[in-house]
C-alpha positions as CSV (number, residue, x, y, z in Angstrom):
1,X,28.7,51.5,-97.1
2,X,27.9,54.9,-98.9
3,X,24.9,55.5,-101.4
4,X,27.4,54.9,-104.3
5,X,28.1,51.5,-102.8
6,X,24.4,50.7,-102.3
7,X,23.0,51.9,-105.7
8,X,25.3,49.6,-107.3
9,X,24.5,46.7,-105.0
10,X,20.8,47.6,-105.7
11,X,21.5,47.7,-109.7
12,X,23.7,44.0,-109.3
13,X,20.3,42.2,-107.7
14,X,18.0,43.8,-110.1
15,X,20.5,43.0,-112.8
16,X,20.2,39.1,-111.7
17,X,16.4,39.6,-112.0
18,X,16.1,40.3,-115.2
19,X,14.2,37.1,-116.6
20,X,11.3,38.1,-114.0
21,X,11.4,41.8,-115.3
22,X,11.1,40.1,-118.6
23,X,8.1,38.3,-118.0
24,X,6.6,41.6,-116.7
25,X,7.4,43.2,-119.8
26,X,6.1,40.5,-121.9
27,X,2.7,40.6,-119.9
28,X,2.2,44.8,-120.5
29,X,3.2,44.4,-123.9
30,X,0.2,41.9,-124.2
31,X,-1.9,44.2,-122.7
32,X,-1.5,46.9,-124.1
33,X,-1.6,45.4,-127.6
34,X,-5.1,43.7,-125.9
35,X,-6.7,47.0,-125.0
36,X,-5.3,47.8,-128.8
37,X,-7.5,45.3,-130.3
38,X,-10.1,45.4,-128.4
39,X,-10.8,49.2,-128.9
40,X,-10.1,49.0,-132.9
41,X,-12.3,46.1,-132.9
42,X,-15.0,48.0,-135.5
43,X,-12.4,48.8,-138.2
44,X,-13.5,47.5,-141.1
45,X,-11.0,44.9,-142.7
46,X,-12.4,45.3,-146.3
47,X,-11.8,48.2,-148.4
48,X,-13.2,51.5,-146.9
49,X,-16.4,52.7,-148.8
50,X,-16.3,56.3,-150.6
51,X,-17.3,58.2,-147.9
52,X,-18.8,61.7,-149.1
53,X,-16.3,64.5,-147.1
54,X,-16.8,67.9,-146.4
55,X,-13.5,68.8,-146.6
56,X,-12.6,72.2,-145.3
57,X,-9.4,73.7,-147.0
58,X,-6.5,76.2,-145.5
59,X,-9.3,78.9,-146.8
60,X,-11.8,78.5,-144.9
61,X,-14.2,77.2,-147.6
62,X,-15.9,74.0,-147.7
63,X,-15.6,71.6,-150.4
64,X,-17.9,68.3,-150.8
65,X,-15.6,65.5,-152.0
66,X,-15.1,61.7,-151.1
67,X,-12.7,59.8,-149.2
68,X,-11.6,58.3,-152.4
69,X,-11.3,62.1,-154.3
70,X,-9.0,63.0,-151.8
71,X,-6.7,59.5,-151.2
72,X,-6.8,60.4,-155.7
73,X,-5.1,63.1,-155.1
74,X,-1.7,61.7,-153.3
75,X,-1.2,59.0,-155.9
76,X,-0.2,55.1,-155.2
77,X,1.0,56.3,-151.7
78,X,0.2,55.5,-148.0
79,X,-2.1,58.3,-146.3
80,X,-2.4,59.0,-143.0
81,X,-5.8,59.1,-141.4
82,X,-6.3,60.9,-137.7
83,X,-9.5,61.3,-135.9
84,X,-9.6,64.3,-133.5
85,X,-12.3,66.5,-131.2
86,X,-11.5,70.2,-130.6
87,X,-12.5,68.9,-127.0
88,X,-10.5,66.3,-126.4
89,X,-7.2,66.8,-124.3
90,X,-4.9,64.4,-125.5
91,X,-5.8,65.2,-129.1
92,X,-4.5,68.3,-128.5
93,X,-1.2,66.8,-127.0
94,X,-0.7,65.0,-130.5
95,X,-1.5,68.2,-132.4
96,X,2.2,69.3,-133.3
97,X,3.0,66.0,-134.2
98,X,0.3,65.8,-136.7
99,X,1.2,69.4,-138.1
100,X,4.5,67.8,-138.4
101,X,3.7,64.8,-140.1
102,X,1.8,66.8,-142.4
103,X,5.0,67.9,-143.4
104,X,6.5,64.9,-145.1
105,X,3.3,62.9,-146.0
106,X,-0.4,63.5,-146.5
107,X,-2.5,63.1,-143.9
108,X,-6.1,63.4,-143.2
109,X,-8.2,64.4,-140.1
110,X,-11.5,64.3,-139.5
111,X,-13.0,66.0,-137.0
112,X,-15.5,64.4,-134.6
113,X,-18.3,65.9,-133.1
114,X,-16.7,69.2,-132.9
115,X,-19.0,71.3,-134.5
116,X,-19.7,72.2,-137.7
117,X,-17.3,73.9,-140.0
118,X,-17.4,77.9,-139.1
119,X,-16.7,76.2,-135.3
120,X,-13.9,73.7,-136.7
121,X,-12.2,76.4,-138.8
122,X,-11.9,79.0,-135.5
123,X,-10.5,76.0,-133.3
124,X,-8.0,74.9,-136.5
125,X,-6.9,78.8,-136.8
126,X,-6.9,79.4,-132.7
127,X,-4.3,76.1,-132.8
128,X,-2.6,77.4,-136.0
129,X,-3.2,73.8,-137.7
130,X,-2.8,74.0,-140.9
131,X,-4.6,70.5,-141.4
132,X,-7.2,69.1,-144.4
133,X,-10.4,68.3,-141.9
134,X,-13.7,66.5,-142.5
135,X,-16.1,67.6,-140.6
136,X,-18.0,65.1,-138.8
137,X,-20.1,67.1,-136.6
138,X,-22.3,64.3,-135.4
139,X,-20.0,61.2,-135.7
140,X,-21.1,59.5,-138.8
141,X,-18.0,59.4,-141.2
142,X,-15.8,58.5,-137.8
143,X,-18.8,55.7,-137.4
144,X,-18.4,54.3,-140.4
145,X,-14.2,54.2,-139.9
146,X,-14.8,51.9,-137.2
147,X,-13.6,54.8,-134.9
148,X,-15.4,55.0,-131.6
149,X,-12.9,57.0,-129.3
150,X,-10.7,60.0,-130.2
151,X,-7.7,60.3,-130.8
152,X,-7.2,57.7,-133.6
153,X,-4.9,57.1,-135.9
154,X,-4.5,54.6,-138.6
155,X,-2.8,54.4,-142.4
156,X,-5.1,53.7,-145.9
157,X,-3.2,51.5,-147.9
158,X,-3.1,51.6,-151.5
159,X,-6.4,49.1,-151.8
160,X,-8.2,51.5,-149.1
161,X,-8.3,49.4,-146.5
162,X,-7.3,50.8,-142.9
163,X,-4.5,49.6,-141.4
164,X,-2.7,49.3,-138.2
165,X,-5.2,51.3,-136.3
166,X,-4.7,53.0,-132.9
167,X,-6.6,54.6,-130.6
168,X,-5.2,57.0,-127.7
169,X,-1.8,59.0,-128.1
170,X,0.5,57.6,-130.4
171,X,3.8,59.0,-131.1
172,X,5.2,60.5,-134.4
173,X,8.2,58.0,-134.4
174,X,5.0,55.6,-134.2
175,X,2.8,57.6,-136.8
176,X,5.8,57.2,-139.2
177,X,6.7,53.7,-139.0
178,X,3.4,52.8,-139.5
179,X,3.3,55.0,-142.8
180,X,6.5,53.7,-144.0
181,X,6.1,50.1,-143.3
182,X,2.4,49.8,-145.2
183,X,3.8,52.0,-148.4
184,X,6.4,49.7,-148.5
185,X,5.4,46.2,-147.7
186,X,1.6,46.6,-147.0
């Protein structure tokens, strides 16, 4: 028997053990959706409060607004929401797709415990991110998201509520299902 012979004799018993693999499947799925739940436990259900911002533009300046100024400004749409740290490695894995995202809808970052603005604005301009961040040097605005870990994502619906929150990498096929599904049936 040659390795051609084998790998397809390996494939044909693993084929035939496909209802186990399922059951696998089934049990990471409901894990991971678990360890989902669990760690987005603290999102608020109700509408989000108007959280005061500091919002620091493309400019470099630093304007005080509200969460509910800003969702104003893009209409009866879905936003995005992203919570990010200038330290945190996997938020800057996701960066590209959040500059990409940024692209096609609007999306909103705050950034946690990174500093305050002057040290935000270097790291957004090091990266090239041309992103609309809070700053949230010490936490609070991310606190009062329900947001306890970076990176988080999640979609305000039209009624300011958050929705379909994640924490950890998520993937921009991910970011923009999420988007599209609440601005059309959430």
């Amino acid at each position: 028997m040659n390795w051609r012979q084998g790998l397809r004799a390996w494939v044909g018993r693993q084929w035939r053990q496909w209802p186990r693999h399922l059951g696998t499947l089934g049990l990471v799925v409901a894990v991971v959706l678990g360890v989902q739940a669990w760690q987005t436990r603290h999102v608020p259900a109700e509408p989000l409060p108007d959280l005061p911002l500091a919002l620091l533009g493309p400019d470099g300046q630093v304007v005080a607004t509200s969460l509910q100024a800003w969702r104003a400004q893009h209409g009866e749409r879905a936003v995005a929401l992203h919570v990010w740290a200038e330290w945190c490695p996997i938020c800057r894995t996701e960066e590209g797709t959040v500059t990409a995202l940024a692209a096609d809808w609007p999306v909103l970052t705050v950034a946690m415990q990174s500093g305050e603005a002057t040290q935000v604005q270097r790291v957004l301009r090091q990266r090239g991110l041309p992103w609309a961040t809070a700053i949230d040097p010490r936490g609070t605005v991310a606190g009062a998201l329900g947001v306890r870990a970076v990176p988080a994502f999640a979609v305000i619906d039209r009624q300011g509520r958050l929705r379909l929150p994640s924490v950890g990498y998520t993937t921009g096929v991910g970011m923009r299902l999420r988007l599209w599904w609440i601005d059309r049936f959430g």
